[in-house]
C-alpha positions as CSV (number, residue, x, y, z in Angstrom):
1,X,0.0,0.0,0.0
2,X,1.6,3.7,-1.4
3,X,2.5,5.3,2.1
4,X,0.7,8.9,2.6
5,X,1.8,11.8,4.7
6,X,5.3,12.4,6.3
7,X,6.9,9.4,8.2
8,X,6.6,9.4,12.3
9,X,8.4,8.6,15.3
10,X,6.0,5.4,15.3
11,X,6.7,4.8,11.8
12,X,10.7,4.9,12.8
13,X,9.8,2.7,16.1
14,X,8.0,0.1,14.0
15,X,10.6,-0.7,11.3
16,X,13.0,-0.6,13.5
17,X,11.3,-3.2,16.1
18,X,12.5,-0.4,18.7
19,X,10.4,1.4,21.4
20,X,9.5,5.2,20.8
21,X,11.5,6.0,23.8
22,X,14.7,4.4,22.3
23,X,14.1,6.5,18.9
24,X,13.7,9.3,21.0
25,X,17.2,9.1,22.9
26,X,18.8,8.1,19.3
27,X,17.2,11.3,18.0
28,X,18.7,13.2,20.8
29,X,22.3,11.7,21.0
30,X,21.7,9.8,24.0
31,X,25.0,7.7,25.3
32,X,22.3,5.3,26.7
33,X,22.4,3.3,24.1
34,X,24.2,0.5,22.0
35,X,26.0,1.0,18.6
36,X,24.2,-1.9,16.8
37,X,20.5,-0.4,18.1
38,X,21.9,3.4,17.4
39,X,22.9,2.5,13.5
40,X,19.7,0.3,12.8
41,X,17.5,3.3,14.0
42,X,19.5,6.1,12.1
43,X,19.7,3.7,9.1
44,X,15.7,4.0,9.2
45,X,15.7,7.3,10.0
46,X,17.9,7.8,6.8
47,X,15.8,5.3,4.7
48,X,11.9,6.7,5.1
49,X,13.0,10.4,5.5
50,X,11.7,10.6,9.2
51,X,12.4,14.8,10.0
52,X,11.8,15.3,13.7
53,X,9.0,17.3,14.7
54,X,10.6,20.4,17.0
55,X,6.8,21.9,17.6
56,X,5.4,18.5,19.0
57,X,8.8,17.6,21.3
58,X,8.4,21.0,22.3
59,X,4.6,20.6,23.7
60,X,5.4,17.1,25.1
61,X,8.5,18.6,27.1
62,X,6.8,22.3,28.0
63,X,9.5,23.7,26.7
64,X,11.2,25.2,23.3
65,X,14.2,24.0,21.7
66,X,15.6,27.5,22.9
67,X,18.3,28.5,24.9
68,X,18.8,32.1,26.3
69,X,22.0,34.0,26.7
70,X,20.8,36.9,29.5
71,X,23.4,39.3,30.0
72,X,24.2,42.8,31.1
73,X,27.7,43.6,30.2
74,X,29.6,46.8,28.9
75,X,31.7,44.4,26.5
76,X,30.4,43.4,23.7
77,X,33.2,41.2,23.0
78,X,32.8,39.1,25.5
79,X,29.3,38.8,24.9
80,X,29.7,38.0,21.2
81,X,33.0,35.4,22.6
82,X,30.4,33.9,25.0
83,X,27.7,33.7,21.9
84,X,30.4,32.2,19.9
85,X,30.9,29.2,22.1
86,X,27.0,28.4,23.2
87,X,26.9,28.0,18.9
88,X,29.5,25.9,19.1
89,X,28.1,23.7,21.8
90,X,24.9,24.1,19.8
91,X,25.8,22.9,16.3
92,X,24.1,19.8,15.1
93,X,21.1,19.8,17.7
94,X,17.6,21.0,17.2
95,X,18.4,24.2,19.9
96,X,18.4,27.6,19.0
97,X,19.8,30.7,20.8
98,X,18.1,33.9,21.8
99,X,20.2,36.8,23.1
100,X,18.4,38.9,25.5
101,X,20.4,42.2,27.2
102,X,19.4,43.0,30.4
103,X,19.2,46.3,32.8
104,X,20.1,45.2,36.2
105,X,19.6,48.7,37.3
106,X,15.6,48.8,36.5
107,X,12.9,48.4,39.3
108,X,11.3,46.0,36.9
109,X,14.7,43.9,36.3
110,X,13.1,40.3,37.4
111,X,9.4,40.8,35.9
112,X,11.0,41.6,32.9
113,X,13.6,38.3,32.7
114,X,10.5,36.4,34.3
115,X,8.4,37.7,31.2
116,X,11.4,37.0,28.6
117,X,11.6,33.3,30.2
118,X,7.9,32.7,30.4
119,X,6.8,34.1,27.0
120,X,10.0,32.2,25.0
121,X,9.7,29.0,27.4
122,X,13.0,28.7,27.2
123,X,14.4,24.9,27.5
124,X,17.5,26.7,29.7
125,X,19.2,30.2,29.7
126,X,23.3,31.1,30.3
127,X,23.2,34.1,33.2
128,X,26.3,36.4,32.3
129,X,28.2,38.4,35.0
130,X,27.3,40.4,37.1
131,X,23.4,38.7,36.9
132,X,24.5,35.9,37.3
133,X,26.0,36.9,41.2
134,X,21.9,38.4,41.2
135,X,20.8,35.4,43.9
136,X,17.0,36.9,42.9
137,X,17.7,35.9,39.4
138,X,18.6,32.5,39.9
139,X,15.9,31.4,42.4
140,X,13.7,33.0,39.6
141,X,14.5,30.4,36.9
142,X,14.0,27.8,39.7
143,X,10.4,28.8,40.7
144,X,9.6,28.6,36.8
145,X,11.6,25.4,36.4
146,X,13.8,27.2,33.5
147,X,17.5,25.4,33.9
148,X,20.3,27.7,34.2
149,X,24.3,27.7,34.1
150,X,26.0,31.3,35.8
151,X,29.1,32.7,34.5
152,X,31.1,33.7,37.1
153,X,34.8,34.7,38.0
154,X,34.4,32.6,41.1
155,X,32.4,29.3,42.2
156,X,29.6,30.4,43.5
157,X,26.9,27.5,43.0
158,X,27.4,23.6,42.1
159,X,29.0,21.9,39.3
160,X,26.1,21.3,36.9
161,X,24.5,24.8,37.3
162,X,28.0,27.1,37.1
163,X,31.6,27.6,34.9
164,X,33.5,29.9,36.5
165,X,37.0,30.9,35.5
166,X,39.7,31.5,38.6
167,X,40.8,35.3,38.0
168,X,42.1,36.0,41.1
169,X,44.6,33.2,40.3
170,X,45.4,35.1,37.0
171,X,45.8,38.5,37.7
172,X,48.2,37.2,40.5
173,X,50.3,35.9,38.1
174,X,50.5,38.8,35.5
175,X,50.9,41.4,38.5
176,X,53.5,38.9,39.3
177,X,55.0,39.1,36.1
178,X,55.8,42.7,35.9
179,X,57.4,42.8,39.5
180,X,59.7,39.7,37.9
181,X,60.8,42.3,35.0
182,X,61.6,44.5,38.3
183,X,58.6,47.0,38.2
184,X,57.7,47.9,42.2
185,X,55.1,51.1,41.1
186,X,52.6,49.4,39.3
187,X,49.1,50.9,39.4
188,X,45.6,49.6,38.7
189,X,42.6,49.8,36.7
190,X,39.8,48.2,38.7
191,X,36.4,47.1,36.9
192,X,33.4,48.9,38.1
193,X,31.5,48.4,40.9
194,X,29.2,45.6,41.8
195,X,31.1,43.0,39.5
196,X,32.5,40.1,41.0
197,X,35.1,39.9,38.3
198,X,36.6,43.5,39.3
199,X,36.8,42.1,42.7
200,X,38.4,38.8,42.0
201,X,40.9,40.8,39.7
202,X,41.7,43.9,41.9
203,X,42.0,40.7,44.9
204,X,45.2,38.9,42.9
205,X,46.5,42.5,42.4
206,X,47.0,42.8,45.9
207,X,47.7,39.7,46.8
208,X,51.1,39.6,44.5
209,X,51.8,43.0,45.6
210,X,51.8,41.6,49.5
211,X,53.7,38.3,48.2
212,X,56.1,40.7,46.7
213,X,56.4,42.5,49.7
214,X,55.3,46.0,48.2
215,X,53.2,48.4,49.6
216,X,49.7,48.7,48.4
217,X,49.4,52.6,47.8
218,X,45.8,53.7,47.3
219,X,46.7,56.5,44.9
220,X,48.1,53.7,42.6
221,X,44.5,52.4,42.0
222,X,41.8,54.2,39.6
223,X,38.6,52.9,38.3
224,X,36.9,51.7,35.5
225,X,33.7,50.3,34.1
226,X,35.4,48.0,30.9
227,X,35.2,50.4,28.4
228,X,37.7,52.5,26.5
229,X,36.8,55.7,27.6
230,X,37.2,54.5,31.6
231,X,40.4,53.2,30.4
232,X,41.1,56.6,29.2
233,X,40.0,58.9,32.2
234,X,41.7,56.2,34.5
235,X,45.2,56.3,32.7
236,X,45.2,60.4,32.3
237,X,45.1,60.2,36.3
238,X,47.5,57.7,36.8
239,X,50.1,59.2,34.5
240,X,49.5,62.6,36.1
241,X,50.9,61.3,39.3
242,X,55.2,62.0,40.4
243,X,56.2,60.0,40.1
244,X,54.0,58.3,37.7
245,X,53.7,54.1,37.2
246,X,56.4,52.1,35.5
247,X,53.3,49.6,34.8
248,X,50.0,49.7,34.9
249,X,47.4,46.6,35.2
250,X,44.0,47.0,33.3
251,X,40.8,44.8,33.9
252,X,40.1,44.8,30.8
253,X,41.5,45.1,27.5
254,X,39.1,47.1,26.6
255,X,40.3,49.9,29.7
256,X,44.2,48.8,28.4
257,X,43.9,50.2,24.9
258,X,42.5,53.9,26.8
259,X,45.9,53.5,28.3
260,X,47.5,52.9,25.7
261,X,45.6,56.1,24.1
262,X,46.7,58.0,27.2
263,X,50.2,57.2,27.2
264,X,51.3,58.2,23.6
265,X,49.3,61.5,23.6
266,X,52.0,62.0,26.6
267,X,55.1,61.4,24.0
268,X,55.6,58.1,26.3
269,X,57.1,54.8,24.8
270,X,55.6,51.2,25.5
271,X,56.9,49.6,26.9
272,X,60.0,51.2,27.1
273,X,58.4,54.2,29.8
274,X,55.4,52.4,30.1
275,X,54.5,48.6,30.5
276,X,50.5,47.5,30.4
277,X,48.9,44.2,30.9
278,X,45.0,43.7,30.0
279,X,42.6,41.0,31.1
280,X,40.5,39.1,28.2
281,X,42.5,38.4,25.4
282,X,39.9,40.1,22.9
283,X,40.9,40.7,19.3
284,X,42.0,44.2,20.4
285,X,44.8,43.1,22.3
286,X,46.6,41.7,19.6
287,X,46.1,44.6,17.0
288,X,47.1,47.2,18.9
289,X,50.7,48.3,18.7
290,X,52.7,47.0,20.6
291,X,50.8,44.1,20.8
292,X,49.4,43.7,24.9
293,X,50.4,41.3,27.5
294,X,47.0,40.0,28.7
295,X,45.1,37.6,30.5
296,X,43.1,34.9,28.2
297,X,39.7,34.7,29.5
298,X,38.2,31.6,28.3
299,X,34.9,32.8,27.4
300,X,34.6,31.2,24.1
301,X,35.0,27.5,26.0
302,X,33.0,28.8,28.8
303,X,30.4,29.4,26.4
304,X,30.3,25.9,24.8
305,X,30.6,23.8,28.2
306,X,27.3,26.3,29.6
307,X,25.4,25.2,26.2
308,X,26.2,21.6,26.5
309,X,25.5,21.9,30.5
310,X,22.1,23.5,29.7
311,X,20.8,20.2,27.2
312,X,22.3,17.6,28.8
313,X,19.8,15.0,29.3
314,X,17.0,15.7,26.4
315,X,14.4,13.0,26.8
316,X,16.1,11.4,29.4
317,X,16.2,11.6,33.0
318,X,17.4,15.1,33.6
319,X,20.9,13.9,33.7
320,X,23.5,16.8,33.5
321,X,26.4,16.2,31.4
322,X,29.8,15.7,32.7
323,X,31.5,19.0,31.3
324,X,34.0,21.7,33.2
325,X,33.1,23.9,35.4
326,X,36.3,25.6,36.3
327,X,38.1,27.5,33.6
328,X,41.7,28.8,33.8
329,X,42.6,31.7,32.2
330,X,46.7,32.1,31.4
331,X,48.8,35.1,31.2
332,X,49.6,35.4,27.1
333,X,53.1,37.9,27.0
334,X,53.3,39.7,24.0
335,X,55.2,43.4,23.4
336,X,53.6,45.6,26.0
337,X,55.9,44.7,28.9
338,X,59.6,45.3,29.5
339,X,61.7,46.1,32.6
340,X,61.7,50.0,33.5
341,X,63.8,52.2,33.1
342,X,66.6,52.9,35.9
């Protein structure tokens, strides 16, 4: 008899001799299964043309084949680093992402995420810092049953809901670094206020300072909020000081290239009068001339392990997937640092 209408899941179940559940898990790249049952099924698959239906696996599982990326950060790199790797972790499933920004600063900042979750049903959503340190914002997604992954400079939940990078760790090292090359007046660009990340960071700046034995001198220390023009106000006050910084630590490349800006409007040489390490290892860092020293945040594998986190277990049990959670990020020495001057 001619065969009307597109092929089903039951049509795939019942040529294969297999239960619905077991084309299911094949469908969704389950490990739960064997490789002879896994090739029979796909072979079928192959053979009558099955297409999964996204619509009608949605409504059985309340949920969309869409994840979220929530974020509220001044640096659109790392956003679009973080984007990059939730793709990557992405490709070859049925999920799609949604980007929504965020204003943490709004009265109506949680009826507006709960509104974003509810109205997209949203099979999971990535929080970004500094919402993802918001505590309101993740007992939100658990009262709607939305699964979540934070991004965070620091642990600050368990393994299956968090990847978190260790920056305090890093910038200890790169601060570290510069009073190797024999710098001991090395000043600071902190990240704003309310991140966790500009704490973490401006924490390993002081800690290799006290390891080094060197004084921590307030006036040494200006701040920032990740953008260029911070960078820019920031270095114009620390290079006003006598005597001025033989290096200066940035939070983000972003603030290092306003230093960078800074420093040759004063006629200075880097790094011959003036050394500069960033933190992120965007693009910028290595077109800029010299080319910066910098910390390599991994926000691109950050990204992907999140993604993967997030639809783990599809039609299974709700098992989470064994991926990282902690992330280190490594000091990468390019051409912006050299000993000072005597």
């Amino acid at each position: 008899m001619q065969k009307t209408g597109q092929p089903t899941i039951n049509d795939v179940a019942r040529i294969a001799g297999v239960s619905k559940k077991t084309v299911s898990r094949v469908i969704n790249k389950s490990p739960l299964l064997n490789g002879d049952t896994r090739l029979r099924v796909e072979t079928v698959i192959a053979d009558i043309g099955y297409i999964p239906n996204p619509q009608a696996r949605a409504l059985a599982l309340r949920r969309n084949y869409l994840v979220g990326l929530v974020h509220d950060n001044p640096n659109a790199q790392t956003v679009m680093n973080v984007q990059r790797g939730m793709l990557e972790g992405l490709q070859g499933t049925e999920f799609e992402l949604v980007v929504r920004p965020l204003n943490r600063g709004a009265q109506s900042m949680l009826s507006d995420l709960r509104y974003f979750l509810e109205r997209q049903r949203l099979f999971g959503v990535l929080l970004m810092p500094p919402i993802s340190e918001n505590e309101s914002i993740v007992q939100l997604c658990r009262e709607i049953g939305c699964r979540y992954v934070r991004m965070c400079s620091v642990s600050l939940d368990d393994d299956a809901h968090m990847v978190a990078s260790n920056d305090r760790e890093a910038v200890r090292g790169a601060v570290a670094y510069l009073i190797e090359q024999g710098h001991r007046r090395i000043g600071l660009i902190a990240g704003p206020q309310g991140f966790r990340s500009a704490t973490e960071r401006r924490a390993g700046f002081e800690d290799a300072l006290r390891e080094a034995g060197l004084p921590l001198q307030r006036s040494l220390i200006a701040g920032g909020d990740y953008t260029f023009e911070s960078g820019l106000v920031a270095a114009e006050r620390l290079l006003d000081l006598t005597p001025r910084p033989t290096a200066i630590f940035s939070s983000s490349d972003t603030m290092a290239a306003g230093v960078m800006h800074a420093a040759r409007a004063r006629g200075l040489d880097i790094p011959r009068d003036l050394s500069i390490i960033g933190f992120d290892d965007t693009p910028v860092a290595a077109h800029v001339w010299p080319p910066l020293t910098t910390v390599r945040w991994p926000t691109v594998s950050m990204g992907r392990s999140a993604a993967l986190k997030l639809i783990s277990g599809v039609g299974e049990e709700e098992e989470l997937v064994e991926e990282p959670s902690l992330f280190i990020s490594t000091l990468i020495r390019r051409g912006s640092v050299a000993p000072p001057i005597d």
